[in-house]
PyMOL Python script that loads the backbone (N, CA, C, O; Angstrom):
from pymol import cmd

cmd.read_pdbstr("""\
ATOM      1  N   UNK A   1     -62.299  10.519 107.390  1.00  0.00           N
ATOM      2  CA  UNK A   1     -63.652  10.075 107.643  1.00  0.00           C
ATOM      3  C   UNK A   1     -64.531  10.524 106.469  1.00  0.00           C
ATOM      4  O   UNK A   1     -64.613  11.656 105.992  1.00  0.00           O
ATOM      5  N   UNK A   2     -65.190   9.375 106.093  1.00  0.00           N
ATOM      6  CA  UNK A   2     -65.827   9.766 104.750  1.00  0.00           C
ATOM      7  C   UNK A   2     -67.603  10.066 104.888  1.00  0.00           C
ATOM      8  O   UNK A   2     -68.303   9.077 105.101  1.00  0.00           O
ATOM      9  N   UNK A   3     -68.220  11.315 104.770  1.00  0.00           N
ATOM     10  CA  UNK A   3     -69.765  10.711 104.915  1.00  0.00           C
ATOM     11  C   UNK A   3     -70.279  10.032 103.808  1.00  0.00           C
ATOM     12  O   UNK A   3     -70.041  10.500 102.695  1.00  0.00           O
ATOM     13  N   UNK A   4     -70.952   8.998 103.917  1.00  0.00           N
ATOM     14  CA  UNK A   4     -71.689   8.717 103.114  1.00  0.00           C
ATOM     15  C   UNK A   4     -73.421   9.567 102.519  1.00  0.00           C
ATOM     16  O   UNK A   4     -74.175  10.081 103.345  1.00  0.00           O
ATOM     17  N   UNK A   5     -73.652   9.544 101.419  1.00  0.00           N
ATOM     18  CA  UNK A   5     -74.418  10.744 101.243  1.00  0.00           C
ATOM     19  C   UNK A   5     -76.249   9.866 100.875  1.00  0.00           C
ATOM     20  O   UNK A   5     -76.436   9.109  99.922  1.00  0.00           O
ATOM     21  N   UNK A   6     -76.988  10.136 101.581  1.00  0.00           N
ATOM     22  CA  UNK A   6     -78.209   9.407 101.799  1.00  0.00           C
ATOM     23  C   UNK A   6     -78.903   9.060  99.985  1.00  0.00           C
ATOM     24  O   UNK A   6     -78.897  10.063  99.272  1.00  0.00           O
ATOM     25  N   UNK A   7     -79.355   7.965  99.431  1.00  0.00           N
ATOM     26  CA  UNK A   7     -79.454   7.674  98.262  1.00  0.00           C
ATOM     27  C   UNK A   7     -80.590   8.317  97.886  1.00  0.00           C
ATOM     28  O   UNK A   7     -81.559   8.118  98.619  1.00  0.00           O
ATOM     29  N   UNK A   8     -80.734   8.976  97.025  1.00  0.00           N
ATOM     30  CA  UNK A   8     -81.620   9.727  95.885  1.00  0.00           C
ATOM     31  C   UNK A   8     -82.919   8.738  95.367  1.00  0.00           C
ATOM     32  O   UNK A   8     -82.718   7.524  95.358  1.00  0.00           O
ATOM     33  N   UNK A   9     -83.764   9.072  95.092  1.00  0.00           N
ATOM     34  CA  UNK A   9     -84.840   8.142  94.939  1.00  0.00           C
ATOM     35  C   UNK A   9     -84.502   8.260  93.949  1.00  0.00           C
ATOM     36  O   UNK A   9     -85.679   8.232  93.590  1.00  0.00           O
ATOM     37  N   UNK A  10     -83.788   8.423  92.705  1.00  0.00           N
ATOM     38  CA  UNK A  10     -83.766   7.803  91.515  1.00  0.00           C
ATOM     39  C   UNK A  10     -82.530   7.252  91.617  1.00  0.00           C
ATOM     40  O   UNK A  10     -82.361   6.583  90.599  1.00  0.00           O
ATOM     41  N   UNK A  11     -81.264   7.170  92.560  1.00  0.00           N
ATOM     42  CA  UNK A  11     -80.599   6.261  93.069  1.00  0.00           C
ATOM     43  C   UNK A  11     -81.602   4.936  93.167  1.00  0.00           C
ATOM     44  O   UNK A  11     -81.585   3.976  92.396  1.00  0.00           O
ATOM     45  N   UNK A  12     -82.347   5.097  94.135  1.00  0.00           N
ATOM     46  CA  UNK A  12     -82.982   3.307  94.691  1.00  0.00           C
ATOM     47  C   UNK A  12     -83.751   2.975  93.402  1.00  0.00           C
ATOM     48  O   UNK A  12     -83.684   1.786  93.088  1.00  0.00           O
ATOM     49  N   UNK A  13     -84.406   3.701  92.657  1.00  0.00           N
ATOM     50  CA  UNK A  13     -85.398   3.247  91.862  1.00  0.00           C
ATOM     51  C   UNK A  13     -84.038   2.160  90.863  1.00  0.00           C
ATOM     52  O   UNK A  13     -83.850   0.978  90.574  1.00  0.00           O
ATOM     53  N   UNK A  14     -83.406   3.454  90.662  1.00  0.00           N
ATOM     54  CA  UNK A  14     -82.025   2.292  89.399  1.00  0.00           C
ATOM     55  C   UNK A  14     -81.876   1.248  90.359  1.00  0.00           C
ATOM     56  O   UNK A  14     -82.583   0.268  90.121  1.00  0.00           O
ATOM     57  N   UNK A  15     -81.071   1.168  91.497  1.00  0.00           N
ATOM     58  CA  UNK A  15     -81.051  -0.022  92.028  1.00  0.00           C
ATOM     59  C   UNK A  15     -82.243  -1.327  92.086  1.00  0.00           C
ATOM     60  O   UNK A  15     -82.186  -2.542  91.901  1.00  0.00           O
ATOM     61  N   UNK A  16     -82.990  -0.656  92.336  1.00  0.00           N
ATOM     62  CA  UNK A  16     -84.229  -2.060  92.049  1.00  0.00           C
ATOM     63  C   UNK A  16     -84.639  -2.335  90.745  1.00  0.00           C
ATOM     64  O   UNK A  16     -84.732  -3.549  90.561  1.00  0.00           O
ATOM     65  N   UNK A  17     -84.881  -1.744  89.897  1.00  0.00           N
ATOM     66  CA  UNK A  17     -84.615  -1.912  88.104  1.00  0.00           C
ATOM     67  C   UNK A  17     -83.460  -2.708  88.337  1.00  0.00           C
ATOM     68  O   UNK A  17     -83.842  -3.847  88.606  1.00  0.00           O
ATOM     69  N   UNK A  18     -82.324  -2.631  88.355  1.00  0.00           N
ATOM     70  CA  UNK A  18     -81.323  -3.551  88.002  1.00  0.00           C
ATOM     71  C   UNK A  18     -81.688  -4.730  88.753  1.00  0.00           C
ATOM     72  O   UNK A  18     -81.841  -5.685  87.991  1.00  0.00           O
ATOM     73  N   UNK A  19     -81.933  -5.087  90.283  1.00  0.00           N
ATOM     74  CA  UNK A  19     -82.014  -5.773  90.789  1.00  0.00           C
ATOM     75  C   UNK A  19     -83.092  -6.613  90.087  1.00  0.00           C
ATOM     76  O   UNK A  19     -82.882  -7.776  89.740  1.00  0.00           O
ATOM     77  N   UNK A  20     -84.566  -5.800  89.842  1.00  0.00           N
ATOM     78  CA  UNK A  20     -85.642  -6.797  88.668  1.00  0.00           C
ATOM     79  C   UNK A  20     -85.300  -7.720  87.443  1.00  0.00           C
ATOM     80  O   UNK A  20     -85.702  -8.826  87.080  1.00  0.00           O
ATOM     81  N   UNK A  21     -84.518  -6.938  87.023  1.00  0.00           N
ATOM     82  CA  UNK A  21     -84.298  -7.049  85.400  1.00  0.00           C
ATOM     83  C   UNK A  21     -82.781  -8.521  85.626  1.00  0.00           C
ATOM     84  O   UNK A  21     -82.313  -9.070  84.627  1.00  0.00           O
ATOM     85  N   UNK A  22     -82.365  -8.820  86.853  1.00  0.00           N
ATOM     86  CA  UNK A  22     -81.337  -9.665  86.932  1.00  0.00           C
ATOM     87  C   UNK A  22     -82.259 -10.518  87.598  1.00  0.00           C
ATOM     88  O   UNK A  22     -81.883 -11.687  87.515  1.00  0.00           O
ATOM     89  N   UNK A  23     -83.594 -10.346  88.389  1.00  0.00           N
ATOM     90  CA  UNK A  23     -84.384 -11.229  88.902  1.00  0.00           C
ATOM     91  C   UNK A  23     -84.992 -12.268  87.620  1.00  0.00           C
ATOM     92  O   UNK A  23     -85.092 -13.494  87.576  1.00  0.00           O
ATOM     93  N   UNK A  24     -85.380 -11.085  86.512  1.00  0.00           N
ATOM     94  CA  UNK A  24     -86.333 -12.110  85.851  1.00  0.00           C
ATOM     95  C   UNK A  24     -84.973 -12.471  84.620  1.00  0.00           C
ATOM     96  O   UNK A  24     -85.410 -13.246  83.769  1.00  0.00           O
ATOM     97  N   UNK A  25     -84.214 -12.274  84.490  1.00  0.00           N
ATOM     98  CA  UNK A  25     -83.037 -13.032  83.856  1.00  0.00           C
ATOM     99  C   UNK A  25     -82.805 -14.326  84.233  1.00  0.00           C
ATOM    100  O   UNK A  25     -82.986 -15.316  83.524  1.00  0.00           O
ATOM    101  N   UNK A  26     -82.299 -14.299  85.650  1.00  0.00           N
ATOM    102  CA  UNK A  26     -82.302 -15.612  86.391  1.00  0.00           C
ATOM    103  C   UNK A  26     -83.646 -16.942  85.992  1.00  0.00           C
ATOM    104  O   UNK A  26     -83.578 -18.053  85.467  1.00  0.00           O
ATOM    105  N   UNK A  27     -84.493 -16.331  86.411  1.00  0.00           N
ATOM    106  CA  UNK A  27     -85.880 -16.865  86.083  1.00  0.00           C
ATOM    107  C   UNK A  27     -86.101 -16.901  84.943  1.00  0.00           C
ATOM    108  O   UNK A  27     -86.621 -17.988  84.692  1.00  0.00           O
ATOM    109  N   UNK A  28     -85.991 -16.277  84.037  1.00  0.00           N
ATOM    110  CA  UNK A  28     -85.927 -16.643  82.452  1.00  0.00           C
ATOM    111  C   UNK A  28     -84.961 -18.124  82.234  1.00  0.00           C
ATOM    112  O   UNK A  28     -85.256 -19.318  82.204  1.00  0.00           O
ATOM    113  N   UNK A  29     -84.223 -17.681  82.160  1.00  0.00           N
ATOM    114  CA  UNK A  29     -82.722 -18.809  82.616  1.00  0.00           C
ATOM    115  C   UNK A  29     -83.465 -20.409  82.967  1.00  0.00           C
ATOM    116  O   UNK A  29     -83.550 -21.346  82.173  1.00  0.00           O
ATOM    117  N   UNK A  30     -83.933 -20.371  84.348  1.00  0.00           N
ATOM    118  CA  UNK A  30     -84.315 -21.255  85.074  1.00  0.00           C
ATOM    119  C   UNK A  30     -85.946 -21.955  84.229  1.00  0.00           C
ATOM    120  O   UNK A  30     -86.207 -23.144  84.413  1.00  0.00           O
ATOM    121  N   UNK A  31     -86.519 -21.426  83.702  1.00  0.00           N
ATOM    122  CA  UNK A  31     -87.643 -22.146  82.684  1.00  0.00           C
ATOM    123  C   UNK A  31     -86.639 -22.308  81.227  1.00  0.00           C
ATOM    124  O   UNK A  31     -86.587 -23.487  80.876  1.00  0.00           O
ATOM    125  N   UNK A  32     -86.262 -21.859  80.799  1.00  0.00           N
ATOM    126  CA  UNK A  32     -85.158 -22.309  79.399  1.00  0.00           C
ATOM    127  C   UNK A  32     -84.491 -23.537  80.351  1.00  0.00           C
ATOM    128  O   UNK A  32     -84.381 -24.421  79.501  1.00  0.00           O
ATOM    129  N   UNK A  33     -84.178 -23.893  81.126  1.00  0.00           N
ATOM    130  CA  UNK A  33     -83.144 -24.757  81.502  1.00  0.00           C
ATOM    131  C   UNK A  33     -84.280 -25.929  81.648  1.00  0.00           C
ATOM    132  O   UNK A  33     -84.190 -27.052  81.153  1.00  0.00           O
ATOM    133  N   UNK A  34     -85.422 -25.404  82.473  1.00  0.00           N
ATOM    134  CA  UNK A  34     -86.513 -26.654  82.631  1.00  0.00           C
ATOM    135  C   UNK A  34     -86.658 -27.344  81.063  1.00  0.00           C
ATOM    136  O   UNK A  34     -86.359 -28.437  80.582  1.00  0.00           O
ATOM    137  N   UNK A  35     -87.104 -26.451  80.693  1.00  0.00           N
ATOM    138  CA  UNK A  35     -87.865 -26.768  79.125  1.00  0.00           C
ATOM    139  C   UNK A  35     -86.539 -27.885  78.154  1.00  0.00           C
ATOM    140  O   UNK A  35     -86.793 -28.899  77.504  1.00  0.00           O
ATOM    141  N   UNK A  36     -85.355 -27.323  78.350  1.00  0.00           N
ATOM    142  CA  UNK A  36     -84.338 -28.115  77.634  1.00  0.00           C
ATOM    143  C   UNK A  36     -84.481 -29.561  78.352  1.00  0.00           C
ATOM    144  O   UNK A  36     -85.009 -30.441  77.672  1.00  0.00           O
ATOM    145  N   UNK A  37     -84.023 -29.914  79.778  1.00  0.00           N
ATOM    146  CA  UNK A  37     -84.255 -31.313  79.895  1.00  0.00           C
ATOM    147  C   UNK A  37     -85.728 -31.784  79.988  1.00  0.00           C
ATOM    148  O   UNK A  37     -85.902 -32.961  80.304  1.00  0.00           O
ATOM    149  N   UNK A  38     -86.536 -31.199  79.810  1.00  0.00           N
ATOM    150  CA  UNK A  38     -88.277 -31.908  79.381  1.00  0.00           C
ATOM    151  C   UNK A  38     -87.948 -32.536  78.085  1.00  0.00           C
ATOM    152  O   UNK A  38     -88.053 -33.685  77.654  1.00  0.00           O
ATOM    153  N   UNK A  39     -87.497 -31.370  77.579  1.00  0.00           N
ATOM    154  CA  UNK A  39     -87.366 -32.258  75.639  1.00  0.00           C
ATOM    155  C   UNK A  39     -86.403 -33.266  75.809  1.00  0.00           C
ATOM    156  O   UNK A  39     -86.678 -34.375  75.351  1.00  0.00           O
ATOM    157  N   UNK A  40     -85.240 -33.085  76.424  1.00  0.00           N
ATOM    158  CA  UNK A  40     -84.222 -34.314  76.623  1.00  0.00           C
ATOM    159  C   UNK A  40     -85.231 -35.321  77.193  1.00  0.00           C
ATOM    160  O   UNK A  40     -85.591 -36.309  76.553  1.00  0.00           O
ATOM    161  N   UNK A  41     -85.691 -35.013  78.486  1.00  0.00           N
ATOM    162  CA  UNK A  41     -86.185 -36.119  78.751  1.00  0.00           C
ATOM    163  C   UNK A  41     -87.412 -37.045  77.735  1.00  0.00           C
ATOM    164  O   UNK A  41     -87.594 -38.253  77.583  1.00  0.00           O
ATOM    165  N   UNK A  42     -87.966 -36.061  77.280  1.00  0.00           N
ATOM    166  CA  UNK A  42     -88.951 -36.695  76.020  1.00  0.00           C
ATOM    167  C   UNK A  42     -88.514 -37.407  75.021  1.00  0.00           C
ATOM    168  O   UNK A  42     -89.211 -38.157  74.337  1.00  0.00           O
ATOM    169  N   UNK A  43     -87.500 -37.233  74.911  1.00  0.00           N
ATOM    170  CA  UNK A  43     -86.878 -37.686  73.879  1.00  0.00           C
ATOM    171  C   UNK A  43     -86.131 -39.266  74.277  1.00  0.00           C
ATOM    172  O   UNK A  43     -86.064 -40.316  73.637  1.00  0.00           O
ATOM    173  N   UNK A  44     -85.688 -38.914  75.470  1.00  0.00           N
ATOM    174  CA  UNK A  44     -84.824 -40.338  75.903  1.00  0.00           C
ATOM    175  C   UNK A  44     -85.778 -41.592  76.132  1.00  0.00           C
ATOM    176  O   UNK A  44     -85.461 -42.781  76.087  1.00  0.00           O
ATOM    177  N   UNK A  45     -87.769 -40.698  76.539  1.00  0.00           N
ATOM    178  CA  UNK A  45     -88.594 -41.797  77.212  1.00  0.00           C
ATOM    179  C   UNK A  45     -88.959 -42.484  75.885  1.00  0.00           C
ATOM    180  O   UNK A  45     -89.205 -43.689  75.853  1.00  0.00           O
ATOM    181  N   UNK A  46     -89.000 -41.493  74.496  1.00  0.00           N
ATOM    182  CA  UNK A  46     -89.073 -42.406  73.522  1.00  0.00           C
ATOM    183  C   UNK A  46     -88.702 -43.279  72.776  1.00  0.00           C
ATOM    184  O   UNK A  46     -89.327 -44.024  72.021  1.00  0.00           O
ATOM    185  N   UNK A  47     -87.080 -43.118  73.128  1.00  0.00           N
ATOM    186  CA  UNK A  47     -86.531 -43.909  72.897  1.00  0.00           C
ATOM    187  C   UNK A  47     -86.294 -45.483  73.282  1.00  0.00           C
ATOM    188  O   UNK A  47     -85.922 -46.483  72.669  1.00  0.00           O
ATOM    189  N   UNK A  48     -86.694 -45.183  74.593  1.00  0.00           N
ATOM    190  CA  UNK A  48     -86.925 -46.382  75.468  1.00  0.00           C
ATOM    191  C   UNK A  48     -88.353 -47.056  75.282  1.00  0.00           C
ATOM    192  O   UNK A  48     -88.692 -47.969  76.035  1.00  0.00           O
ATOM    193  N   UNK A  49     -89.161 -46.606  74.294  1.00  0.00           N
ATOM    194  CA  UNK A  49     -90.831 -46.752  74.105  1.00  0.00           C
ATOM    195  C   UNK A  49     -90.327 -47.684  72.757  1.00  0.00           C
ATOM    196  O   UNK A  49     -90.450 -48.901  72.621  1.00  0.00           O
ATOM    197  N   UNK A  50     -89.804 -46.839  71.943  1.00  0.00           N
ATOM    198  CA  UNK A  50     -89.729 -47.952  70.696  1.00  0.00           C
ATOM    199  C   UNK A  50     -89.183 -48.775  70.587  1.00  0.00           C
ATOM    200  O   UNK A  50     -88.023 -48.805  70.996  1.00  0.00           O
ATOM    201  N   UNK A  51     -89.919 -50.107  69.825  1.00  0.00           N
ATOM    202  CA  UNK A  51     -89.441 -51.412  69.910  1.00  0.00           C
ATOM    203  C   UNK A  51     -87.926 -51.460  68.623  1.00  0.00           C
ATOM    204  O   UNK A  51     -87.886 -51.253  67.410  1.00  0.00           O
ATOM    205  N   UNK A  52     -87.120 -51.742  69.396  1.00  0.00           N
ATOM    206  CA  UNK A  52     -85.779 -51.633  68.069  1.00  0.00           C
ATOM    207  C   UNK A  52     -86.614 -52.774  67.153  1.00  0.00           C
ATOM    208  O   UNK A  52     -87.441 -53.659  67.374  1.00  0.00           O
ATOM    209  N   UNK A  53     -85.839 -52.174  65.891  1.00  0.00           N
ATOM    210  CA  UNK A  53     -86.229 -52.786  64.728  1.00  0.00           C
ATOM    211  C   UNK A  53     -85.201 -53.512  63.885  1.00  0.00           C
ATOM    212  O   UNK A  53     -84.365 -52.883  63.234  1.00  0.00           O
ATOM    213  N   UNK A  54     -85.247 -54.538  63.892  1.00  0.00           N
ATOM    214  CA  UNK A  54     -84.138 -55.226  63.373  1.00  0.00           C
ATOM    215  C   UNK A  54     -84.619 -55.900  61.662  1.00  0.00           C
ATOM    216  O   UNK A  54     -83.804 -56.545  61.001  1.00  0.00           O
TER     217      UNK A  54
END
""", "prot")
cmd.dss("prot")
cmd.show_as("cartoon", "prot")
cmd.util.cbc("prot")
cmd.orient("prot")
């Protein structure tokens, strides 16, 4: 039987630092990912805007 030993407040504090710092990773992530298909998409609507040129 094992006790488990009650977590240290600089136990939880590291735990929520890590937990933040993988929060705003994600979320970093997730606006880089927006921003890439905006430009794709900007790019494809212009393409479809200009008159081909022959």
């Amino acid at each position: 039987m094992t006790m488990h030993r009650p977590l240290r407040k600089t136990d939880a504090l590291r735990w929520a630092m890590g937990c933040g710092a993988l929060a705003g990773a994600l979320a970093w992530g997730l606006v880089e990912l927006l921003a890439l298909q905006r430009s794709r998409y900007q790019l494809w609507r212009g393409r479809q805007q200009t008159p081909a040129l022959k």
